[in-house]
BAGUMAR-319154 format. One record per atom (N, C-alpha, C): x, y, z; residue in one letter. Coordinates in steps of 0.05 Angstrom, whole numbers, padded with zeros to 5 digits, always signed. Atoms other than C-alpha are relative to their C-alpha. Layout:
BEGIN
XYZA ...
This chain:
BEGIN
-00015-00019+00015X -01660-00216+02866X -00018+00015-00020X +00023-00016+00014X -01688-00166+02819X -00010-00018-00031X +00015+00007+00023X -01693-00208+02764X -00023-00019-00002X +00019+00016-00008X -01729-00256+02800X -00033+00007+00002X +00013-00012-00010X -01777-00208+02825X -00005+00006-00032X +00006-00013+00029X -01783-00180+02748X -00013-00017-00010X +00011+00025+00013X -01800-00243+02727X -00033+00007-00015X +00024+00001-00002X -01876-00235+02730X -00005+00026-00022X +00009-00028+00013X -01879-00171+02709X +00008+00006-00040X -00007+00009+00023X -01839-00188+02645X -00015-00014-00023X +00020+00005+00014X -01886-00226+02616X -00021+00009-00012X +00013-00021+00014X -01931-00164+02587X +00018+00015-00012X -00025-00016+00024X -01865-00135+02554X -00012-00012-00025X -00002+00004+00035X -01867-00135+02474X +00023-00012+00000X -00024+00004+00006X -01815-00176+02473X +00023-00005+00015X -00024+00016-00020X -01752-00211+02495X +00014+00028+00003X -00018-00026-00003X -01709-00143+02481X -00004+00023+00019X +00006-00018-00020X -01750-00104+02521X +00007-00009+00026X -00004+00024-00025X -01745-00158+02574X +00036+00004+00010X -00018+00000-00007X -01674-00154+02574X +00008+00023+00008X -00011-00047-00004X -01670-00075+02579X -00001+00003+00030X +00007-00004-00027X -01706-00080+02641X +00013-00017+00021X -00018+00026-00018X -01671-00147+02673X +00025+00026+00016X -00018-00019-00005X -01608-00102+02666X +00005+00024+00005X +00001-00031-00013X -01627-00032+02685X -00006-00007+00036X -00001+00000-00029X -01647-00066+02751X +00011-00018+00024X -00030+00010-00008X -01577-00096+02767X +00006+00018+00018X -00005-00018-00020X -01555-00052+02827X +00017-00013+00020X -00029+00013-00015X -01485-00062+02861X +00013+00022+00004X -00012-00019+00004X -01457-00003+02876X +00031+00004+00013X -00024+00011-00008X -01387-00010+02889X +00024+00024-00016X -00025-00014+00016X -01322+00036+02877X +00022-00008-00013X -00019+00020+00019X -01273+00028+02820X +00028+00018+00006X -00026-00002-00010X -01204+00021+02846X +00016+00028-00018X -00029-00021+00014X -01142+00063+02818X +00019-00007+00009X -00024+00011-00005X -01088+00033+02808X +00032+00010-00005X -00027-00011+00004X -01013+00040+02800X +00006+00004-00024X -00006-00001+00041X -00974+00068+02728X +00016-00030+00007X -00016+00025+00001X -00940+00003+02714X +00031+00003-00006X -00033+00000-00001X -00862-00010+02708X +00006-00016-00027X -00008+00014+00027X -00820-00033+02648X +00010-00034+00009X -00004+00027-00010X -00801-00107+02641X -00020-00021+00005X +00007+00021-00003X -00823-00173+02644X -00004-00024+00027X +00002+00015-00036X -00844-00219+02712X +00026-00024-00007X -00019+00020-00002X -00795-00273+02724X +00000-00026-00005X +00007+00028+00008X -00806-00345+02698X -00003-00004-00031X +00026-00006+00024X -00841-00317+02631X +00024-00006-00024X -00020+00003+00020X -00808-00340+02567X -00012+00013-00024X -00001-00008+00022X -00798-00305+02507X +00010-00020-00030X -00007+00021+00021X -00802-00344+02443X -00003+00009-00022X -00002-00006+00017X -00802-00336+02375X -00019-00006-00026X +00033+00024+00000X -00868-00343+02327X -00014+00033+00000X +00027-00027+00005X -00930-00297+02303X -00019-00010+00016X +00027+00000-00016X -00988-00287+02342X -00020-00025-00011X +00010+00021+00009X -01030-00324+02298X +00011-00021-00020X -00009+00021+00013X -01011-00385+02271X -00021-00022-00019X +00019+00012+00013X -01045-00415+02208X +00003-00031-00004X +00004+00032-00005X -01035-00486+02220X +00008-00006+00023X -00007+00015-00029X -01029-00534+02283X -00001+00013+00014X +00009-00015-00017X -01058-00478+02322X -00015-00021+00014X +00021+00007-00018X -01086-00503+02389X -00004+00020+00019X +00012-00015-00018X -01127-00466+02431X +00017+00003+00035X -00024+00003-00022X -01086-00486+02499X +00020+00012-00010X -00029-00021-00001X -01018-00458+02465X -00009+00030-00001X -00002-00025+00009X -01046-00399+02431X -00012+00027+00024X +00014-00014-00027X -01083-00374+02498X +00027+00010+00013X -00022-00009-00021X -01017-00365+02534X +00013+00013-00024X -00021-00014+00008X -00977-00330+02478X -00008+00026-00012X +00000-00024+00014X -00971-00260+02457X +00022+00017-00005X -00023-00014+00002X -00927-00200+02435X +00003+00011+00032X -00011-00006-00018X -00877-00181+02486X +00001+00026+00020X +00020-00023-00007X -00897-00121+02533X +00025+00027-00011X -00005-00028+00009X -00878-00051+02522X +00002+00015+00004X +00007-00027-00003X -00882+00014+02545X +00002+00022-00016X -00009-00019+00014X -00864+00050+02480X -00026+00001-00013X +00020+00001+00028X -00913+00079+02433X +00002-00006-00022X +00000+00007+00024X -00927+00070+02367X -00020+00003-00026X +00015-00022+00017X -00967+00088+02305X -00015+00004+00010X +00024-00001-00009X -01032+00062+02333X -00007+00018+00023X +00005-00022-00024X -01025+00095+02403X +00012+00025-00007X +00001-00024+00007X -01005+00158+02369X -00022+00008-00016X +00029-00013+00012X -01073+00166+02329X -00006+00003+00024X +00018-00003-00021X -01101+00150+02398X +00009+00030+00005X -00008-00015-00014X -01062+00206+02428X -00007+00031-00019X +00008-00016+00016X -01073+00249+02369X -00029+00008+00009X +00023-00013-00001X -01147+00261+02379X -00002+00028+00017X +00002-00029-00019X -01171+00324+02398X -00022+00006+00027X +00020-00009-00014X -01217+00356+02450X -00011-00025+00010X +00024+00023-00015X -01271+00311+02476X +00008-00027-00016X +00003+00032+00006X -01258+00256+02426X +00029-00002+00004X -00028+00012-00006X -01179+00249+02459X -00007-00016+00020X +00007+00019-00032X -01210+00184+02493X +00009-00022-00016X -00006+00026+00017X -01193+00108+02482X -00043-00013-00004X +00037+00011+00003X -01255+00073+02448X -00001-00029+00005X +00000+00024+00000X -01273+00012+02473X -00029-00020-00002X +00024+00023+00004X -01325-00046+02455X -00003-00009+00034X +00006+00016-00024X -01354-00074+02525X -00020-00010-00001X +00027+00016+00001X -01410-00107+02552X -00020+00016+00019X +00010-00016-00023X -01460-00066+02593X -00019-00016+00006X +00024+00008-00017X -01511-00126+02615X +00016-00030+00014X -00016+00031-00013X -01453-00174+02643X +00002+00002+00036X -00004-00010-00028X -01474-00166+02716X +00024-00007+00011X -00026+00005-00009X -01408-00155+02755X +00023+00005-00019X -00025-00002+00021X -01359-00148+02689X -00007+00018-00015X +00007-00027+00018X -01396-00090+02645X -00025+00002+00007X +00029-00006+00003X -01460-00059+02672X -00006+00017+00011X +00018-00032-00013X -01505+00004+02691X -00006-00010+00019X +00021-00002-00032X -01520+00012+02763X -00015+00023-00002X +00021-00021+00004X -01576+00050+02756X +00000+00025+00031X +00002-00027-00022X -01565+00084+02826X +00022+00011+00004X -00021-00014+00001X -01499+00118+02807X -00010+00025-00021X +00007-00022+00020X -01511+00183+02772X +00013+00003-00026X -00009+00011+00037X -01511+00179+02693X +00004-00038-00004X -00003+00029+00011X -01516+00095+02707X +00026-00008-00011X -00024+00006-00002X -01452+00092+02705X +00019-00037-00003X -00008+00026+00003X -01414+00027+02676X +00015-00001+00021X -00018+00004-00027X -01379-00013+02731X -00002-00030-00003X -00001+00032+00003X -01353-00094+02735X +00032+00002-00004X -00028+00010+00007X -01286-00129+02720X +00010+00010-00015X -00009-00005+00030X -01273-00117+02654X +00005+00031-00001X -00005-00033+00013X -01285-00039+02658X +00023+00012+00026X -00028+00001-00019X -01235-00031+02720X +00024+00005-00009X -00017+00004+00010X -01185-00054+02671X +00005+00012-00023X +00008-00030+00026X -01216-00001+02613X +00018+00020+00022X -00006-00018-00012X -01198+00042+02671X +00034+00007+00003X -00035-00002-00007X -01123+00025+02679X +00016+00004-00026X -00018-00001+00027X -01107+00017+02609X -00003+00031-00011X +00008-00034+00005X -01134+00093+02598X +00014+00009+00012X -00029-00020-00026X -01093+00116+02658X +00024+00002-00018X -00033-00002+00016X -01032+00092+02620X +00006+00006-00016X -00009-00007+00022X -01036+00112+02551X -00014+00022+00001X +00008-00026-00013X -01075+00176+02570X +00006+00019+00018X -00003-00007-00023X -01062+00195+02633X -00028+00004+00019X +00020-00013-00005X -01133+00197+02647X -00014-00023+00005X +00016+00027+00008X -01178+00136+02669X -00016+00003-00007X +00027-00002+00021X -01238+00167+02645X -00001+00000-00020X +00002+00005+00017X -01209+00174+02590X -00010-00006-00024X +00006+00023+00018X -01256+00130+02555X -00028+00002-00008X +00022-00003+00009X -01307+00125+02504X -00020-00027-00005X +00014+00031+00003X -01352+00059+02519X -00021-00002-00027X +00024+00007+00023X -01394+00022+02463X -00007-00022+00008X +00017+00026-00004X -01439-00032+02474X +00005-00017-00016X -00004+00015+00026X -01420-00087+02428X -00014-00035+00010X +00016+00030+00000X -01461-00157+02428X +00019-00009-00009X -00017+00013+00004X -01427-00212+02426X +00006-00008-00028X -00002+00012+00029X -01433-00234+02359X +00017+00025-00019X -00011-00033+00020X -01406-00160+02331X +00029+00008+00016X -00041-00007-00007X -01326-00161+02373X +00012+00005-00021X -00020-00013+00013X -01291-00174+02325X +00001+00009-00026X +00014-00019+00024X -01333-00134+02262X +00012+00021+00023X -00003-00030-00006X -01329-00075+02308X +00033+00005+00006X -00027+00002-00004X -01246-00089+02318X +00005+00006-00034X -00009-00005+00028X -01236-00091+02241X -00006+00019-00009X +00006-00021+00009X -01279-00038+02225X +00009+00018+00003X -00011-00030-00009X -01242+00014+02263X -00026+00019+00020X +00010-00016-00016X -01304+00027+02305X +00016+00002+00034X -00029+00005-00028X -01258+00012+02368X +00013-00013+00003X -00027+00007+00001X -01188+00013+02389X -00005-00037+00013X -00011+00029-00009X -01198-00058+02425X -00034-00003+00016X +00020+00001-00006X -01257-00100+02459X +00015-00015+00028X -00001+00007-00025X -01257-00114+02534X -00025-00012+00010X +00024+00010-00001X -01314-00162+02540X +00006-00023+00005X +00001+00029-00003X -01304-00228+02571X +00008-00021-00021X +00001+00013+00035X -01274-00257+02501X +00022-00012+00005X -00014+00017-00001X -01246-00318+02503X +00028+00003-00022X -00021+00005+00019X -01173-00323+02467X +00000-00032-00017X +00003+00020+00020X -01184-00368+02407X +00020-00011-00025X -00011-00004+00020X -01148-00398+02349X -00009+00010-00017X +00011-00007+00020X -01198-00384+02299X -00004+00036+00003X +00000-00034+00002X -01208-00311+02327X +00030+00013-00001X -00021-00008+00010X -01132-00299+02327X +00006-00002-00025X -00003+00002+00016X -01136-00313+02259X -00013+00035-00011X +00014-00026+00011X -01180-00245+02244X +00007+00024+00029X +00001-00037-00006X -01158-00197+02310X +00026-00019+00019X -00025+00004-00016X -01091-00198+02359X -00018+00004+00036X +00018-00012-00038X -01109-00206+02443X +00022+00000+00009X -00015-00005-00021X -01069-00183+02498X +00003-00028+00017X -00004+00022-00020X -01042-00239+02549X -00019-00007+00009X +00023-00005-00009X -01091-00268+02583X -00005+00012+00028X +00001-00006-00017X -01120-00242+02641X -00014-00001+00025X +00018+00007-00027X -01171-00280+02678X -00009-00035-00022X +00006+00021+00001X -01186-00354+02674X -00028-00015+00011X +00025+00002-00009X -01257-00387+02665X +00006-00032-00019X +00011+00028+00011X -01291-00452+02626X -00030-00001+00002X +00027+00002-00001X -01355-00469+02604X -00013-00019+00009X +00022+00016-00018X -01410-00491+02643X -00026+00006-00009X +00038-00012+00003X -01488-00496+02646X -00005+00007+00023X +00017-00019-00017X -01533-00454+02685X -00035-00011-00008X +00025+00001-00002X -01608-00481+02695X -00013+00005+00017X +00018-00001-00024X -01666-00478+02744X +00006-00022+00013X -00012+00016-00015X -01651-00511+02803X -00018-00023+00010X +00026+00018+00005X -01717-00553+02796X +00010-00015-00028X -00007+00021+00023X -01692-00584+02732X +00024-00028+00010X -00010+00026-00017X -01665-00664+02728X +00027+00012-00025X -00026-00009-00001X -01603-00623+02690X +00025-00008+00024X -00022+00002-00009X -01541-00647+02710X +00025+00008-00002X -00032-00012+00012X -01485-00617+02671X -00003-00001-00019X -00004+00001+00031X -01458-00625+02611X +00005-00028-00009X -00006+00032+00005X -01477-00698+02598X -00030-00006-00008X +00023+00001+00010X -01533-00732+02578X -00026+00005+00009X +00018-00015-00008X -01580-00700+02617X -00010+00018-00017X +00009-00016+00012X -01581-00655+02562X -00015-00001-00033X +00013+00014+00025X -01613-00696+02509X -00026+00004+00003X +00026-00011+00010X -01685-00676+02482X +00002+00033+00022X +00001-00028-00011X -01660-00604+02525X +00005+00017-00022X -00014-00025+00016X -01662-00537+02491X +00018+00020+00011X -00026-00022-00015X -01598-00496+02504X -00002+00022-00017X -00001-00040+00017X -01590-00418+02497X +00034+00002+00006X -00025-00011-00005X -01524-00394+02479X +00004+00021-00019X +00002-00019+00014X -01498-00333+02456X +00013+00011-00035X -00013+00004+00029X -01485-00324+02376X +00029+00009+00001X -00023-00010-00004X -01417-00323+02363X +00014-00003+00028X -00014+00009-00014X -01388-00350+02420X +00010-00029+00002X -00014+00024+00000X -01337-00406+02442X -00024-00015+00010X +00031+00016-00004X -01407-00439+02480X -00006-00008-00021X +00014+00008+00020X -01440-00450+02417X +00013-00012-00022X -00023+00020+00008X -01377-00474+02386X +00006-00025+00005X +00001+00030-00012X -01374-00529+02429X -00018-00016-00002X +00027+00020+00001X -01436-00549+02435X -00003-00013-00024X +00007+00005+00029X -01438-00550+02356X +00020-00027-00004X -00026+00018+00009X -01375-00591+02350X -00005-00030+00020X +00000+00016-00009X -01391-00637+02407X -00018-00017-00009X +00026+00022+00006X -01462-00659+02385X +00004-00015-00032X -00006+00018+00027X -01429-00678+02315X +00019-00022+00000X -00005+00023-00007X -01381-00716+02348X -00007-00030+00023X +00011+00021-00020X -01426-00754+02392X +00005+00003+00029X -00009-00004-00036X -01400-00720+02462X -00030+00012+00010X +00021-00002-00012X -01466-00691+02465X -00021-00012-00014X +00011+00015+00012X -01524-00725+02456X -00020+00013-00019X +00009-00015+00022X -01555-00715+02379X -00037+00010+00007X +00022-00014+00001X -01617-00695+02407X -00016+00032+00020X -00007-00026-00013X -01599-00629+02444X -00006+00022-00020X +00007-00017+00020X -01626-00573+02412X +00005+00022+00002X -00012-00024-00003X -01584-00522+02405X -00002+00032-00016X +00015-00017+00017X -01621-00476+02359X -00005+00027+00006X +00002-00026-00020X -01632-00418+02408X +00034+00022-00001X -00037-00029-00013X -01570-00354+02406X -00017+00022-00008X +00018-00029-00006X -01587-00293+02421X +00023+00022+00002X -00026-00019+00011X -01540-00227+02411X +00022-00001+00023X -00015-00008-00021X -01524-00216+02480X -00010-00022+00033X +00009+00023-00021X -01508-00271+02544X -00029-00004+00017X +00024-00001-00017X -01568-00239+02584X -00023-00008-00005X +00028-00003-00003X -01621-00251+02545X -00001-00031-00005X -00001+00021-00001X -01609-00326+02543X -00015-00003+00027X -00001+00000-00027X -01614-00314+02622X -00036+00002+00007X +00026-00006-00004X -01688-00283+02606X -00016-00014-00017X +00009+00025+00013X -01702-00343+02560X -00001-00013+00015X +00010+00022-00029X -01695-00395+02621X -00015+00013+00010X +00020-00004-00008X -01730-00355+02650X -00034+00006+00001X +00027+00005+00010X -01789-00351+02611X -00006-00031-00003X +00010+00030+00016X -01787-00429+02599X -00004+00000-00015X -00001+00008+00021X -01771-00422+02534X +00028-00016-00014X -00018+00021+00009X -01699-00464+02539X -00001-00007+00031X -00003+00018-00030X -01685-00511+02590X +00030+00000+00020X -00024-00001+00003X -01611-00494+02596X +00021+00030-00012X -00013-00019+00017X -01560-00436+02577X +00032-00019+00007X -00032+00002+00003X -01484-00453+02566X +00015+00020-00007X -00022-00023+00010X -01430-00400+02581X +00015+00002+00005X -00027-00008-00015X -01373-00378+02613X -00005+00000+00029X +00007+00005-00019X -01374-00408+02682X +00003+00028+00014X -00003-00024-00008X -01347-00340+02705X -00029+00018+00002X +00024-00020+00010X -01415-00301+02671X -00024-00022+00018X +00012+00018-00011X -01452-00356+02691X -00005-00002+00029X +00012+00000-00032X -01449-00354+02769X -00013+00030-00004X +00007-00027+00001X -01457-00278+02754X -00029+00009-00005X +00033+00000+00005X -01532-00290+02727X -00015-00020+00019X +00013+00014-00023X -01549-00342+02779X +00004+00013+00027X +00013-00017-00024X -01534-00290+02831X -00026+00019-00007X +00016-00014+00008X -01579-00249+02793X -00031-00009+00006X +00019+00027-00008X -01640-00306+02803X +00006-00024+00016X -00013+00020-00025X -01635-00342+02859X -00018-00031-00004X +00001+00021-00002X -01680-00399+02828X +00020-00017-00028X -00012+00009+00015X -01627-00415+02778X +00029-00002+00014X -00023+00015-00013X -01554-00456+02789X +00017-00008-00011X -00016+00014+00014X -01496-00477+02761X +00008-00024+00001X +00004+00036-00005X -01504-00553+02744X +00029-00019-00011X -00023+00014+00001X -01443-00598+02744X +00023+00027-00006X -00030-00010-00002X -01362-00570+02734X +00002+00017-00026X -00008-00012+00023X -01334-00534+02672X +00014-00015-00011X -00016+00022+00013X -01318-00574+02621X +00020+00015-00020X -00031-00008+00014X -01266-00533+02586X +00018+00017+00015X -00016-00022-00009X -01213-00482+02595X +00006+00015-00015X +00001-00021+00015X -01208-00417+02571X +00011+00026+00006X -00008-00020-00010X -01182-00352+02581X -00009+00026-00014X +00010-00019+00002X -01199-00284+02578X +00021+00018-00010X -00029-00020+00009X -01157-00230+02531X -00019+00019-00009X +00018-00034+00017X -01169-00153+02504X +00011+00000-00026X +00000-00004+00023X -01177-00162+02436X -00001+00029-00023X -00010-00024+00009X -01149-00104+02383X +00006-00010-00037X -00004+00011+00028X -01138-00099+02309X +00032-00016+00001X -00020+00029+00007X -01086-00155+02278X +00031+00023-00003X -00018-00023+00009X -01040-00090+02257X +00010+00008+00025X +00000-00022-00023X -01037-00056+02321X +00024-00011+00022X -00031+00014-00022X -00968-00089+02356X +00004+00022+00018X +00003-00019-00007X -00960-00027+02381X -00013+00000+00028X +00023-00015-00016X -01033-00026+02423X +00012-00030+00018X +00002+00024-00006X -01025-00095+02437X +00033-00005+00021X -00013+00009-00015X -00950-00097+02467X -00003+00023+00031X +00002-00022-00025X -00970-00032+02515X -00022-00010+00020X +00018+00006-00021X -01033-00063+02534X +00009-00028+00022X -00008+00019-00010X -00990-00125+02556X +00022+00011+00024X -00014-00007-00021X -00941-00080+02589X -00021+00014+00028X +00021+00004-00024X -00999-00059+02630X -00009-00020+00021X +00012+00031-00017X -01027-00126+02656X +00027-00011+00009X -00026+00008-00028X -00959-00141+02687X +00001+00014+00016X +00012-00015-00029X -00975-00085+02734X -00022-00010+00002X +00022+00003-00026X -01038-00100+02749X -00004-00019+00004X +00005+00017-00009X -01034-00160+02756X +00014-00002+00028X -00006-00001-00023X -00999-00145+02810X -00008+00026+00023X +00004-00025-00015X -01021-00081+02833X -00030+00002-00009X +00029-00004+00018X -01104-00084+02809X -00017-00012+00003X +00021+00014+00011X -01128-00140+02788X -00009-00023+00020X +00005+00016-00020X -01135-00174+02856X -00035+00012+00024X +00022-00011-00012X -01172-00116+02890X -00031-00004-00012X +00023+00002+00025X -01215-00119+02824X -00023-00018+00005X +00011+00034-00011X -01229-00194+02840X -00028+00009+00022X +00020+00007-00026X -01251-00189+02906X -00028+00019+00005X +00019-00022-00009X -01293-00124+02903X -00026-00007-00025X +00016+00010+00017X -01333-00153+02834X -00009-00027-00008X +00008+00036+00015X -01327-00236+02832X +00001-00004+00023X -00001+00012-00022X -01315-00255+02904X -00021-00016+00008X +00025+00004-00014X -01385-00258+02920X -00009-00024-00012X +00009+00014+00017X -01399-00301+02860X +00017-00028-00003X -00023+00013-00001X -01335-00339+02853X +00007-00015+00018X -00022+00014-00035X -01306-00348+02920X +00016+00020+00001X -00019-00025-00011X -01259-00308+02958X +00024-00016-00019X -00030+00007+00023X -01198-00355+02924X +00000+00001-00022X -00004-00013+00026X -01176-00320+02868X +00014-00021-00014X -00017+00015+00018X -01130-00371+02846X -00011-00033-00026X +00017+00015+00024X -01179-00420+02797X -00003+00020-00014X +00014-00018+00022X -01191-00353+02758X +00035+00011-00004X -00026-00014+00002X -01107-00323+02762X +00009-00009-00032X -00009+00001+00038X -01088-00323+02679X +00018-00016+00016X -00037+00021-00006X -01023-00373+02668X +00020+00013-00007X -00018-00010+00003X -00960-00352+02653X +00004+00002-00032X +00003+00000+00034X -00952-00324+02583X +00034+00001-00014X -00038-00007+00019X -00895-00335+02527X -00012+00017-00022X +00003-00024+00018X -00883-00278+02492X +00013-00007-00016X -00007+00000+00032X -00867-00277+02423X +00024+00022-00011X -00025-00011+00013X -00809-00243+02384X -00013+00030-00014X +00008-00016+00020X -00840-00210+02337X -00030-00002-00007X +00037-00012+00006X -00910-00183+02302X -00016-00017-00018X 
């Protein structure tokens, strides 16, 4: 793969950042992004509506709070009326993504203007359709992981579509849409290492993970309770998942830990790296938006009940299949309870 092949050449860069510029400008997938159906009013059939705020400041667990959100929508409301308000060129939605998540946010350099393309922006695409009318609609920003949900509060954009796990502690500072794709964290090493997983194999190892993520959460919390062993050195985060990816591969960690999802997605990228033992958690994926915004948040949910049925299958197979597996159903969100109120 190209990064494999980069490898060598990488090593006279100034620098890891440079290193990563280039990893990811020579990602090349070129693949068309669907268009999907407007979606319908209403709720799927099983789904319960309950009663209860988004975030909840005590006896929050991560398992409940992943499945629940406000109830979908199709009406506007203040927030999607500024959107709609803008004028001329800036009447687009703005959104935070990822542009070096091969397969879920990234430049293919052989589309004209490098053009973003992956999972995640598919679903930029549909949510623009609907509160626009327009899938282009849309004004992308690059946001590192560690800067979601600063750039959600700040008002630099309406919502982030980036692989972002639904959390309790982040529902505490921004509101996410249902979820809409199901992952867990795993490790990713060279396939020459006596790495095994996520066990003690990983004692006197150095792991890369990316700042500000649920990865580095875990890891932190595990090695203080003795699940991992205290001599894992987890010291290494870096802004954005890839360049962890171009840390193993310099042999300067022995290990990355991420989102098993992202994770096969960089071991297609290097074919001498692998994903070592199972995923030891569960997690899910939501489009995070300011805490205020009920509004953005019940329209973008009335969305993902269409495409989840009309979208987000083609999506699958044409950007994770390869990586994943053709069966979609270990990655299909759960069934969400919706909430009453804001």
């Amino acid at each position: 793969m190209y990064a494999a092949r980069a490898r060598a050449s990488l090593r006279g860069w100034g620098g890891v950042g440079a290193m990563a510029v280039l990893c990811a400008l020579a990602l090349a997938f070129v693949l068309l992004l669907p268009r999907t159906q407007a979606p319908h009013e209403g709720r799927p059939a099983g789904q319960k509506v309950v009663t209860g705020s988004q975030a909840r400041a005590d006896g929050c667990k991560d398992s409940e709070a992943q499945k629940q959100t406000l109830a979908p929508s199709g009406a506007d409301g203040p927030t999607i009326d500024a959107i709609k308000a803008r004028t001329g060129a800036k009447r687009k939605l703005i959104v935070g993504v990822d542009q070096n998540g091969y397969h879920w946010g990234y430049r293919d350099p052989n589309t004209e203007g490098a053009e973003l393309e992956g999972f995640d922006i598919d679903l930029v695409h549909k949510i623009a359709q609907d509160i626009l009318g327009d899938p282009d609609a849309v004004q992308f920003k690059a946001i590192p992981t560690s800067q979601r949900i600063p750039a959600i509060q700040d008002g630099r954009v309406d919502m982030v579509v980036r692989t972002m796990t639904i959390t309790c502690d982040r529902l505490s500072q921004v509101a996410f849409s249902a979820p809409y794709f199901k992952t867990g964290q795993q490790v990713l090493a060279p396939k020459s290492a006596a790495v095994t997983g996520y066990d003690d194999s990983l004692a006197h190892k150095k792991v890369c993970t990316a700042a500000g993520s649920t990865a580095y959460t875990k890891l932190d919390a595990d090695r203080r309770t003795g699940e991992l062993p205290a001599s894992t050195d987890i010291s290494t985060t870096v802004p954005n998942q890839l360049d962890c990816l171009v840390r193993l591969q310099l042999g300067e960690v022995d290990a990355v830990v991420t989102d098993g999802a992202l994770a096969a997605s960089q071991a297609a990228q290097d074919p001498t790296v692998e994903l070592k033992g199972e995923a030891f958690t569960t997690e899910y994926y939501g489009v995070a938006m300011k805490k205020d915004a009920a509004d953005l948040v019940r329209r973008v949910n009335h969305i993902l009940v269409d495409y989840r049925a009309h979208g987000w299958q083609a999506s699958y197979d044409k950007w994770l299949s390869a990586t994943l597996g053709k069966d979609s159903a270990a990655s299909e969100p759960p069934a969400t309870r919706y909430l009453r109120s804001s």
